[in-house]
C-alpha atoms as a printed R data frame, in Angstrom:
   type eleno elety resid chain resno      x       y       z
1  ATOM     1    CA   UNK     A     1 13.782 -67.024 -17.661
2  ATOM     2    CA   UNK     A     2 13.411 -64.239 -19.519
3  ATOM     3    CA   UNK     A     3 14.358 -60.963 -17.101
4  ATOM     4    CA   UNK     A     4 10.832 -59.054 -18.600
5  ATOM     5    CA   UNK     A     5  8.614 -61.523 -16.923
6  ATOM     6    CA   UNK     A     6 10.475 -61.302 -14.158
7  ATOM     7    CA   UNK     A     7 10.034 -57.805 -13.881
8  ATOM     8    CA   UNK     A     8  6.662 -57.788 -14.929
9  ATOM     9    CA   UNK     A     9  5.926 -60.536 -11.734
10 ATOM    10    CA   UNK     A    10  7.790 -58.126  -9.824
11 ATOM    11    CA   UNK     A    11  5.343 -54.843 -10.744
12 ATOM    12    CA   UNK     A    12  2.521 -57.242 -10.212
13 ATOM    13    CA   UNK     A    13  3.337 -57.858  -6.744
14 ATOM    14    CA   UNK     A    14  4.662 -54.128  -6.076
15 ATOM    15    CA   UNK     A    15  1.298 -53.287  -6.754
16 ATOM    16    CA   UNK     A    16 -0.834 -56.069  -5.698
17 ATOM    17    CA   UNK     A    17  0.420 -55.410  -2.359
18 ATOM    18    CA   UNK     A    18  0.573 -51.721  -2.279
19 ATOM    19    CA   UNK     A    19  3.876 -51.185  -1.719
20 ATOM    20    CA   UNK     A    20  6.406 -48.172  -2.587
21 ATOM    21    CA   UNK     A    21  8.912 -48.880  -5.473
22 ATOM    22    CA   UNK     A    22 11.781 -48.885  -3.294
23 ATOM    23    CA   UNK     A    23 10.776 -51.948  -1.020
24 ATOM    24    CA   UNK     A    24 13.563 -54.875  -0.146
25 ATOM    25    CA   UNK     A    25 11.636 -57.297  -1.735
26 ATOM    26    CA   UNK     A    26 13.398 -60.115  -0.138
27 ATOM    27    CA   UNK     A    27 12.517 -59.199   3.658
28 ATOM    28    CA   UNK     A    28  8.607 -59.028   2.184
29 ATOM    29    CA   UNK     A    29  6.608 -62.301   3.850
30 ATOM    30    CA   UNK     A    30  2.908 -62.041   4.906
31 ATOM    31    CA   UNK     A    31  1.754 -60.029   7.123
32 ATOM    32    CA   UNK     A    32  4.695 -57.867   6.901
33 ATOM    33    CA   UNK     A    33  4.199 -54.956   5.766
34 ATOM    34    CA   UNK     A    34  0.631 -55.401   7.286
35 ATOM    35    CA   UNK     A    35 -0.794 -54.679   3.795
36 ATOM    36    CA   UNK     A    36 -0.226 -58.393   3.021
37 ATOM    37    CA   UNK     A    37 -2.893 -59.934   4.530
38 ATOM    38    CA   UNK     A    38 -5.513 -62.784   3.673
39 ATOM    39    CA   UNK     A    39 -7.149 -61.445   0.733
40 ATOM    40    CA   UNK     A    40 -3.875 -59.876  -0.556
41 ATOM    41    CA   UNK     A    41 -2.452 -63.103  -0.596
42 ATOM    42    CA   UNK     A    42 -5.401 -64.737  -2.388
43 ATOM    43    CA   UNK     A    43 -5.343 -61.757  -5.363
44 ATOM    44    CA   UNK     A    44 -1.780 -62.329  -5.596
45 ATOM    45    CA   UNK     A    45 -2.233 -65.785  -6.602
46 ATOM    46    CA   UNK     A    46 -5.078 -64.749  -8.914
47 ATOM    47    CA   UNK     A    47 -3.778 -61.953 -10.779
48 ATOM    48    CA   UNK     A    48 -0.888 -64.424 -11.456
49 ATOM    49    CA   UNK     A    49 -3.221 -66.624 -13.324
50 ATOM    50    CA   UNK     A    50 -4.511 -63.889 -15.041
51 ATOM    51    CA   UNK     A    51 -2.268 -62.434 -16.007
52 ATOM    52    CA   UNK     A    52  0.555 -65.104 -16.508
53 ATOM    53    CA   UNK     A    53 -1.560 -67.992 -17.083
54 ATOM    54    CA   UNK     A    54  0.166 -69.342 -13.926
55 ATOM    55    CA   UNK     A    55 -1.351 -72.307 -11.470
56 ATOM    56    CA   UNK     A    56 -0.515 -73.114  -8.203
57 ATOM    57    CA   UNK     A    57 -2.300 -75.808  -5.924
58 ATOM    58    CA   UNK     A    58 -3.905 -74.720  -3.058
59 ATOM    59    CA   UNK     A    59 -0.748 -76.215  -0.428
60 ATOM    60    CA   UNK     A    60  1.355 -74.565  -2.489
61 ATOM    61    CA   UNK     A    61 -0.650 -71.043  -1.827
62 ATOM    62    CA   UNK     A    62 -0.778 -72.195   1.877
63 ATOM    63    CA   UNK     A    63  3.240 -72.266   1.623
64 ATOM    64    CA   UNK     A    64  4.401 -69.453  -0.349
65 ATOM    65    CA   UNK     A    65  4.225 -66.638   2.295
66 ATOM    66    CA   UNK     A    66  7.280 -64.343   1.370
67 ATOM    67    CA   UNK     A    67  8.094 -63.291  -1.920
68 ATOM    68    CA   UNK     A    68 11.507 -65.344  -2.593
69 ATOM    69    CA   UNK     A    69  9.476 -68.176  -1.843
70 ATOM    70    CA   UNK     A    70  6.795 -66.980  -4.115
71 ATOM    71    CA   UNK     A    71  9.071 -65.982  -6.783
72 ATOM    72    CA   UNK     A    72 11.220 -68.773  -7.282
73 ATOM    73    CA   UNK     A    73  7.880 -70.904  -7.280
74 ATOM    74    CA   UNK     A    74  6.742 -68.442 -10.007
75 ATOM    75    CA   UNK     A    75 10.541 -69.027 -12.185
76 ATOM    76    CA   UNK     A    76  9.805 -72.741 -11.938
77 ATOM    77    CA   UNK     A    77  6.267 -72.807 -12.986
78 ATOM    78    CA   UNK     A    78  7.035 -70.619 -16.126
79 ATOM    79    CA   UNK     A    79 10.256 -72.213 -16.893
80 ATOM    80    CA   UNK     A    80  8.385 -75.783 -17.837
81 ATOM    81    CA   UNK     A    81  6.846 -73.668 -20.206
């Protein structure tokens, strides 16, 4: 995958959830930080679409709750591309 939509999920998450530049991404799951709540996690999963063109079924929303999880679901999805 190339490392620019990587890093472009990345900023879209950093700022979807509100969080300084500086967070440990990998400890991130929801409802820690408190900012990532139910409609957080929703707008994630929207602003994906948008702005990747990205689907994911509604279980698979249900079950991506930290952002490793999240993110590698993310590589997969765009890598059948």
């Amino acid at each position: 995958m190339k490392s620019e939509i990587l890093q472009k999920f990345e900023q879209l998450f950093i700022k979807t959830m509100n969080l300084p530049l500086t967070t440990n991404l990998s400890s991130v799951k929801y409802g820690s930080p408190a900012n990532w709540d139910s409609i957080r996690h929703v707008e994630i999963f929207i602003y994906i679409k948008r702005d990747f063109n990205v689907d994911f079924l509604a279980q698979e929303i249900v079950q991506l709750n930290t952002y490793e999880l999240l993110k590698t679901a993310f590589i997969e999805k765009v890598e059948k591309f």
